[in-house]
C-alpha positions as CSV (number, residue, x, y, z in Angstrom):
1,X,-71.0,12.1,19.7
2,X,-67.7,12.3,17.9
3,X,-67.4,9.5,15.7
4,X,-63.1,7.9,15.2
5,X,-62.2,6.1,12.2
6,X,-59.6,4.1,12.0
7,X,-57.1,5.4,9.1
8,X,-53.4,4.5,8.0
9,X,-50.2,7.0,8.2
10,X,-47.5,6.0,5.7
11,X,-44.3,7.6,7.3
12,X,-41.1,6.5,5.7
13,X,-38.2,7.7,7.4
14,X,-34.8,7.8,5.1
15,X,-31.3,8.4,6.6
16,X,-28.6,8.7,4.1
17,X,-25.7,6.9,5.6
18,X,-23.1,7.4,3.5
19,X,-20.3,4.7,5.0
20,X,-19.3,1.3,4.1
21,X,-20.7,-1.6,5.3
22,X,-23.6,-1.2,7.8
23,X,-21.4,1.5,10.0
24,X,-19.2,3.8,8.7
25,X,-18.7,5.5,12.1
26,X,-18.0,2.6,14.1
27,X,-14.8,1.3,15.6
28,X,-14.5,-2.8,15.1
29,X,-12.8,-5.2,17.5
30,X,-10.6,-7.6,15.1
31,X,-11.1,-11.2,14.3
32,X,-8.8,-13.7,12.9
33,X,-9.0,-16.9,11.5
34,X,-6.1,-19.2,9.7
35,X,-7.6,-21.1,6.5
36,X,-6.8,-22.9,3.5
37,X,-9.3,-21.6,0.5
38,X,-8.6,-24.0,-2.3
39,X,-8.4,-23.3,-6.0
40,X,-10.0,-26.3,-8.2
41,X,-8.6,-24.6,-11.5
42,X,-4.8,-24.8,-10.4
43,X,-5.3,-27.9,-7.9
44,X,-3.3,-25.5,-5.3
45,X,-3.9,-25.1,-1.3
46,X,-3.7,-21.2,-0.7
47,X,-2.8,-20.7,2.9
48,X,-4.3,-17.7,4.4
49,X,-4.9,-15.5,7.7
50,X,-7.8,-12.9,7.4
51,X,-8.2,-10.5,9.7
52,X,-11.8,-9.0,10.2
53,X,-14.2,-6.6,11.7
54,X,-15.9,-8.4,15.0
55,X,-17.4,-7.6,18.1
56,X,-14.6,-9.2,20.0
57,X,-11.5,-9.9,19.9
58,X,-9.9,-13.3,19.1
59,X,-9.6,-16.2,16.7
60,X,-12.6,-17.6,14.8
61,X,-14.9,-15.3,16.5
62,X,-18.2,-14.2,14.5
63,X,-18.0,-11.4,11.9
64,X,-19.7,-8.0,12.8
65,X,-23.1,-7.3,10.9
66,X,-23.0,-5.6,7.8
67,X,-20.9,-5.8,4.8
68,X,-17.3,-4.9,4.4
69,X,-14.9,-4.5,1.4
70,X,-11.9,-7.1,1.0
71,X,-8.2,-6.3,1.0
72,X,-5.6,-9.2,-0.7
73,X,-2.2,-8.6,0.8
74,X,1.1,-9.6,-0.6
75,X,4.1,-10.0,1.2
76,X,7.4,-9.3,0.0
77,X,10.7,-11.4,-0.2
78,X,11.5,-13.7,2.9
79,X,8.7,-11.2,5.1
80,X,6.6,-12.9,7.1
81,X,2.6,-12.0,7.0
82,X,2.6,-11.0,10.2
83,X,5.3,-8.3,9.7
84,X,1.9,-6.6,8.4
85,X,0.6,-6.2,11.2
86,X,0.6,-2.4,11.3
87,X,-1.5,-3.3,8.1
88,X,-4.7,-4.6,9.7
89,X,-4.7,-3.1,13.3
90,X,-5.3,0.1,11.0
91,X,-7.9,-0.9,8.6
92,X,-9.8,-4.0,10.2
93,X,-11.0,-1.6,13.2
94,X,-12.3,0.9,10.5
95,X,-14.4,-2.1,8.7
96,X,-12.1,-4.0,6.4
97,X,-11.6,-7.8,5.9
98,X,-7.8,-8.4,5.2
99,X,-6.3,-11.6,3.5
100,X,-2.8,-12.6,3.6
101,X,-1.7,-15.3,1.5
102,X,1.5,-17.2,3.5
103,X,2.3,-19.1,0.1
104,X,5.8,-18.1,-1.8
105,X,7.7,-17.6,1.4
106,X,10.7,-19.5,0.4
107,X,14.4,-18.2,-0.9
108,X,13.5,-18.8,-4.5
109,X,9.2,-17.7,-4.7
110,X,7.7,-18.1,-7.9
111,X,6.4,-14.6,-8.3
112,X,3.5,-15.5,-11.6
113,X,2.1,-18.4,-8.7
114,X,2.1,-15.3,-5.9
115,X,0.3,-13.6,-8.0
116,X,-2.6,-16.2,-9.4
117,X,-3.0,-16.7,-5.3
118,X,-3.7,-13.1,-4.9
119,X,-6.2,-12.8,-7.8
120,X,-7.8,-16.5,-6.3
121,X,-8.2,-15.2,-3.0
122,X,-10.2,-11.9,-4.1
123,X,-12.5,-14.0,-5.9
124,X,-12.9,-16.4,-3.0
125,X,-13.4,-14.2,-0.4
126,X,-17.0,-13.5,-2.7
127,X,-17.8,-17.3,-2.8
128,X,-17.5,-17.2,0.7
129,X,-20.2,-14.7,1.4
130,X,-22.6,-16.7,-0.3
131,X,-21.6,-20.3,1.5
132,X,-23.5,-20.5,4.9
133,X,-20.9,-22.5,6.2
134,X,-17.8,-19.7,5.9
135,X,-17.7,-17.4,8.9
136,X,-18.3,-14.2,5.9
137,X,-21.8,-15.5,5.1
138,X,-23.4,-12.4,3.5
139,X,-21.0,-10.3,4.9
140,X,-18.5,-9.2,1.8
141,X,-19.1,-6.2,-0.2
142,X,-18.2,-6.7,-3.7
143,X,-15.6,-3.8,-3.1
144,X,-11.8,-5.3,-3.2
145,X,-8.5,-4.0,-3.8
146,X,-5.1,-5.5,-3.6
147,X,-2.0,-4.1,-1.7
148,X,1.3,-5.8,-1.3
149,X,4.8,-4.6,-0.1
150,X,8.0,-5.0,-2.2
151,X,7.2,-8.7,-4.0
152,X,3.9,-8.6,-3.3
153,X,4.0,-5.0,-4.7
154,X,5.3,-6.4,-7.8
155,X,2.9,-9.2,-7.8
156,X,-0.1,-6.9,-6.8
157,X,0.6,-5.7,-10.5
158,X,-0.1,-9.0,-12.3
159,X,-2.5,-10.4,-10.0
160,X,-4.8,-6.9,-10.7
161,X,-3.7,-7.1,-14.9
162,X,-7.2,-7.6,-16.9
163,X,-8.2,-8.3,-13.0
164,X,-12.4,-7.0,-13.9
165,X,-13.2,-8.0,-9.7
166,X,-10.5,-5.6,-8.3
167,X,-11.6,-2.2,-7.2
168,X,-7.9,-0.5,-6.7
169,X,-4.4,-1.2,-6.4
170,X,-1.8,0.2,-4.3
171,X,1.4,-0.9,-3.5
172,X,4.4,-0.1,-1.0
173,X,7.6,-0.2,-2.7
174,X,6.8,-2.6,-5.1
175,X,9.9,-4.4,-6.7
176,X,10.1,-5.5,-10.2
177,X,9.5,-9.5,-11.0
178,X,9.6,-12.3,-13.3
179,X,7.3,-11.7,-15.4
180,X,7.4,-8.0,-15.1
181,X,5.4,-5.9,-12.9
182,X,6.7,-2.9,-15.2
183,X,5.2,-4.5,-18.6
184,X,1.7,-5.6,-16.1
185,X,1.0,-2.0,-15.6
186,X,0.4,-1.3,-18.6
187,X,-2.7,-3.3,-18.9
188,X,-4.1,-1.8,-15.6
189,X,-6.8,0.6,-16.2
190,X,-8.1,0.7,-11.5
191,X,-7.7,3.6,-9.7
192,X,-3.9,2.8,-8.4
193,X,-2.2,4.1,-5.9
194,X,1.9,3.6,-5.6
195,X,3.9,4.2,-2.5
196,X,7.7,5.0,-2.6
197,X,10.4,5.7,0.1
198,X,12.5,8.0,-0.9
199,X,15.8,6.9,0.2
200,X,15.0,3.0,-0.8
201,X,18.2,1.5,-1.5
202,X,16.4,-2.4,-1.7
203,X,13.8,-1.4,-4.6
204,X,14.9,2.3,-5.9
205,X,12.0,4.3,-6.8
206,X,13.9,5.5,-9.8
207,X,14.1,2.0,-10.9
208,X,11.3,0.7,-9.8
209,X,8.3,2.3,-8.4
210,X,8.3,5.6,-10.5
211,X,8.6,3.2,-13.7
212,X,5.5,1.3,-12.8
213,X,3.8,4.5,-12.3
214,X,4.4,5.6,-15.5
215,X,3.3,2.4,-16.8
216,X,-0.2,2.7,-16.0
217,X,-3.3,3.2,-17.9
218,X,-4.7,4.0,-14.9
219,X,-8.1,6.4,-14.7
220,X,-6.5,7.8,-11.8
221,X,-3.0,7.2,-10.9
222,X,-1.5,9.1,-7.6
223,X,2.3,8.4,-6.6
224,X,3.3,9.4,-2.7
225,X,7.6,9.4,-2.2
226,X,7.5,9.6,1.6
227,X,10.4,12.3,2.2
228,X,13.7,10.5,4.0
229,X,11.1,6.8,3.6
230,X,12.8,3.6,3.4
231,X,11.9,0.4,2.0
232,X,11.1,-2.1,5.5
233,X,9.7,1.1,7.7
234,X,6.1,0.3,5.4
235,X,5.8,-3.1,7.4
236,X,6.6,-3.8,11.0
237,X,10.6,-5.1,12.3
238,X,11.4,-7.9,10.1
239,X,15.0,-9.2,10.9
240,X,15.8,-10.0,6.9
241,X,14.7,-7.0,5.8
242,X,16.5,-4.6,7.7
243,X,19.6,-6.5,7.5
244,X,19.3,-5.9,3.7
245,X,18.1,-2.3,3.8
246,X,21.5,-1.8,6.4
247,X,23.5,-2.9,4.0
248,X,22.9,-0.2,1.8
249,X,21.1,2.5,3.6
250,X,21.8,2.1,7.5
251,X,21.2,5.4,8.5
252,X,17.1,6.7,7.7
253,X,16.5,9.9,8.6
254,X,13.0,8.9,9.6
255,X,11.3,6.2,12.3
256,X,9.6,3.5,11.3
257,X,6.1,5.1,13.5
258,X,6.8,8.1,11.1
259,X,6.6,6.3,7.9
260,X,3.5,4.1,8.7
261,X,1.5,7.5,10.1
262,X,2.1,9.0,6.9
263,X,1.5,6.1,4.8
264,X,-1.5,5.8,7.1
265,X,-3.0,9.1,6.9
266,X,-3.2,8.7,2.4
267,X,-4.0,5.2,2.6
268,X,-7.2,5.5,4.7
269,X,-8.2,8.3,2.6
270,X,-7.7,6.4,-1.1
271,X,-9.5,3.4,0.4
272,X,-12.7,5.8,1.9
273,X,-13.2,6.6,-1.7
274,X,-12.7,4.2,-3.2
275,X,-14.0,0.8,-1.3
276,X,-16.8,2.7,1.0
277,X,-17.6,5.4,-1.9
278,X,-17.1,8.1,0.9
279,X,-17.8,11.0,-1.5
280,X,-16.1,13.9,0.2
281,X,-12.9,11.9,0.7
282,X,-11.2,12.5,-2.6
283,X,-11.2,16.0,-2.4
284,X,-9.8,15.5,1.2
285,X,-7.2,13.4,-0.6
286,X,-5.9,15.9,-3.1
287,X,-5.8,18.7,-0.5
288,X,-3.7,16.6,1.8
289,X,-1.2,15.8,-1.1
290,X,-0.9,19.9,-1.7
291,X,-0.7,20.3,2.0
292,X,1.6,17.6,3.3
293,X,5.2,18.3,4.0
294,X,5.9,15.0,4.6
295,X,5.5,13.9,0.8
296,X,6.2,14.3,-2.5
297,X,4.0,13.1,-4.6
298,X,2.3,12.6,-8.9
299,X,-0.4,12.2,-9.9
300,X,-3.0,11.8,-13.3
301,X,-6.5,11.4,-12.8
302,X,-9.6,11.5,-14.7
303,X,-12.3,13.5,-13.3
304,X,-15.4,12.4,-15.5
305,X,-14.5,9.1,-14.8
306,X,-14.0,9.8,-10.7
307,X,-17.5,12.0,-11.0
308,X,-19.1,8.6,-12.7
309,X,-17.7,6.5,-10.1
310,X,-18.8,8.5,-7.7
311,X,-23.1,8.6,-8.6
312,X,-24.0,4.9,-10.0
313,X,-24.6,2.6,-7.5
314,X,-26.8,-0.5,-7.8
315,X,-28.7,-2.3,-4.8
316,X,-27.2,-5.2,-3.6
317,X,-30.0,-6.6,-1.1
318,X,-31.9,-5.5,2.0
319,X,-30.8,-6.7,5.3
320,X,-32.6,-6.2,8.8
321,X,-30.6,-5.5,12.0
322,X,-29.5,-9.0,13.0
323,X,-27.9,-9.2,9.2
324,X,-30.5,-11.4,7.6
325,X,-31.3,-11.1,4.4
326,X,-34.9,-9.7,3.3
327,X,-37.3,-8.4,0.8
328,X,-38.3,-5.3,3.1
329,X,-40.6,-5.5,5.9
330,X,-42.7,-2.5,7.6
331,X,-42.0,-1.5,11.4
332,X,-38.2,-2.4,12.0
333,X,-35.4,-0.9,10.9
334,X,-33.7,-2.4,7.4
335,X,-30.5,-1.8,5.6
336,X,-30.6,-1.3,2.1
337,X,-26.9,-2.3,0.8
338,X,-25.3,-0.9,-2.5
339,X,-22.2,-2.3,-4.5
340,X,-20.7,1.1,-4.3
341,X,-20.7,0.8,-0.3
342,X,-23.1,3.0,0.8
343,X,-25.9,1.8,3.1
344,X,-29.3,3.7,3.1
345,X,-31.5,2.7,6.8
346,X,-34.4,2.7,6.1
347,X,-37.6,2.7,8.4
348,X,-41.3,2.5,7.1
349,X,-43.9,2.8,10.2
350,X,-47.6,2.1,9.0
């Protein structure tokens, strides 16, 4: 008579995912929502619309599980937010939450004020994973960056100065302000990114963009001059804008789907490495800037610090499939979630 004992099989099975947020892989319907977030320190209403990853599309709709990095947006002068539109159909579907701040849209903005509302709003969007009320409830990766186009270029600059919650900063033909974007850069040490048209006759690279660059104290600085670019094609038609950029430069030898694809095709790339720690994607970066035709481009970066970047990662929490937060359970399937965006699934069957 054969005699069975009962006994216990540990099997943990480990799958390395390395994407942001819960799925790197996946394709996200968008969701929007219009808010005002408000800042106690400057007594000041910030009018925002976020766009963000959801399983369907429309306004105030729930936020897809997982976790997804945060990108502040910065319009420029007299262009309206959703001139950026290009902008988040782009990113959101790949698994970022974008914030546009609709504040300083009058003839005479007060750039310092556009710039404190971009900083505000990156801080926020982290206070707003952890209230249970806010459609982001423990969905933000600590993982931001800050864009902006023309003013909000420029003010991308101060809002990220001696900024320690901001990730990177790139910009789209930034412009100079009051106070200066120029002097700002200096005090930026982010991975930065800068965007320049070529043939920008509204914000001059020469005067402009390539000054900023050389401004920064950034570990790793990369400048892209889209060959024949102009200053509006990085945004959508905006009436004001084109009627200045005619003015001086009325014939581009490039389209505006042109610009965006190329500005498209670096930008997803930067933000891969840098806000979902996707660690083949720098060297896919640096290949496409010796490749491209489409560019010209500088760049300075530091590769111990890029190879640090790269390796430390620290666990965030553990989350199981419907995105509740855990301490680790056996037999289901749970998300471990690490502040450099990687997500390790993790099953243990006993």
């Amino acid at each position: 008579m054969k005699i069975f004992r009962p006994f216990k099989i540990n099997l943990v099975f480990i799958f390395f995912l390395l994407f942001s947020s819960n799925l790197f892989a996946q394709t996200f319907n968008i969701g929007h929502t219009s808010t005002v977030l408000y800042d106690n320190t400057r007594i000041r209403d910030v009018n925002t619309e976020i766009y963000y990853p959801a399983d369907s599309n429309g306004d105030d709709v729930s936020i897809s599980i997982g976790n997804f990095p945060v990108i502040v947006f910065g319009h420029g002068f007299l262009i309206s937010w959703d001139a950026y539109e290009n902008f988040w159909i782009s990113l959101v579907s790949e698994g970022y939450i974008l914030c546009f701040p609709t504040t300083e849209m009058g003839f005479t903005p007060n750039h310092q004020i556009f710039a404190d509302d971009l900083r505000f709003i990156s801080s926020q969007m982290q206070i707003e994973s952890q209230n249970s009320s806010s459609i982001f409830y423990n969905s933000v990766l600590p993982k931001t960056g800050i864009m902006g186009h023309s003013m909000g270029g420029g003010a991308s600059f101060l809002a990220t100065e001696n900024n320690p919650n901001i990730n990177t900063l790139i910009n789209f033909a930034a412009a100079e302000t009051s106070p200066s974007a120029i002097s700002a850069a200096s005090n930026i040490t982010i991975p930065s990114l800068i965007f320049s048209g070529e043939d920008d006759c509204v914000s001059p690279p020469i005067s402009n963009q390539n000054i900023m660059f050389d401004s920064l104290n950034s570990i790793c600085k990369t400048q892209i001059s889209i060959i024949n670019g102009g200053h509006c094609y990085f945004a959508n038609e905006n009436t004001l804008c084109s009627f200045g950029e005619s003015s001086c430069n009325p014939n581009l030898n490039i389209t505006r789907n042109e610009q965006q694809s190329v500005t498209n095709d670096f930008l997803k790339i930067w933000l891969n490495f840098y806000l979902k720690s996707d660690q083949n994607s720098f060297s896919v970066f640096n290949d496409s800037l010796q490749s491209s035709n489409r560019i010209t481009y500088s760049q300075f970066c530091n590769s111990t610090a890029i190879e640090e970047k790269s390796f430390d990662k620290e666990l965030i929490k553990i989350i199981d499939i419907l995105g509740r937060e855990t301490k680790g359970r056996k037999n289901e399937p749970l998300f471990y979630i690490y502040d450099d965006g990687t997500v390790e699934k993790r099953l243990t069957i006993e």
